[in-house]
N, C-alpha and C positions, 0 to 999 in steps of 0.2 A: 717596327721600332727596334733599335739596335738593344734596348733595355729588354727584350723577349728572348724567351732560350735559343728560337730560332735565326731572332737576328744576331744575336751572339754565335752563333756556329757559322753563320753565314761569312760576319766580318773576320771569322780565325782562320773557315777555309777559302775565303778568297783573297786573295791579292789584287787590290784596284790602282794600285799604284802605278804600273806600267801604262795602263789600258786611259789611266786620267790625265798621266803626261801627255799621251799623244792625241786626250779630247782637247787639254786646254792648246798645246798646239794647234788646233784649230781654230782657235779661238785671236790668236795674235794676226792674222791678215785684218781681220776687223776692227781691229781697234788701230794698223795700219794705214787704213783708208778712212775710217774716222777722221784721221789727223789729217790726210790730205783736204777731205772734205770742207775740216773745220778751215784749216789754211786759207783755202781757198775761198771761202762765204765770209769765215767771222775775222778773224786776225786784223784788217785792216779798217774796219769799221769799228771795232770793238778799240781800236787803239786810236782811233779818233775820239771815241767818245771817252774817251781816259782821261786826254789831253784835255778836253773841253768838261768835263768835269773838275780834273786838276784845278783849272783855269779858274774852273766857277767856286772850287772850295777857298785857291786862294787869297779872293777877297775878303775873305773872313778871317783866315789866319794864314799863318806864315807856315814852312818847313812841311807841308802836306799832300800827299799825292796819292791820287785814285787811279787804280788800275783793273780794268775789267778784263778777264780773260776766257776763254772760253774753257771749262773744265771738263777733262774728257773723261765720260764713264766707267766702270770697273764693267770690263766682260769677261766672263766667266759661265764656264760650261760648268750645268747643274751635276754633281758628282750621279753617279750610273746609281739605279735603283734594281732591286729584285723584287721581282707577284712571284710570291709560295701559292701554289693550288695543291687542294687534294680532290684522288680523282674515289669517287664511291661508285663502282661498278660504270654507268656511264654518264651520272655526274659529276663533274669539275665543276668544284665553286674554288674562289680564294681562301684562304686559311682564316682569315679574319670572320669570317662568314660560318665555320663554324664554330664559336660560340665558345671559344678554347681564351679568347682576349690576345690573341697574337695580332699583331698589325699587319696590311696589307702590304706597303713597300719596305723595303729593308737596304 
């Protein structure tokens, strides 16, 4: 937890900012091919059924138009985590584990 003394030292001496730029660059081919995907499946059926919606609202009223489009998801690479362990001779457990109330990921 970033609220714990150790996640507070952690978020002052690390830097994630460079190392998150170039996760979420990874993350843009996918929502690139998404789009082609979508294009190619939904785009023209989905704009069929727009029209034939339209169609079907406009006998009830005037000035109205329905458009279905397909909505493309938010991708996002989960920001980077740290596991604190401490090691007691030749036990490593997580830091949470002993009994201090630190949290596990930070």
């Amino acid at each position: 937890m970033k609220s714990s003394i150790v996640g507070r030292i952690l978020e002052h001496a690390i830097d994630r900012a460079g190392a998150q730029a170039e996760l979420d660059a990874l993350v843009k081919p996918m929502g690139d091919q998404y789009t082609k995907v979508e294009d190619e499946y939904f785009r023209q059926p989905l704009a069929a059924l727009s029209a034939r919606l339209t169609e079907a609202v406009q006998t009830f009223t005037r000035g109205r138009e329905i458009s279905v489009k397909p909505a493309l998801p938010q991708f996002r690479m989960p920001s980077v985590q740290f596991e604190v362990t401490v090691a007691d001779g030749l036990a490593i457990t997580r830091v949470d584990q002993q009994g201090h109330g630190f949290g596990v990921r930070y």
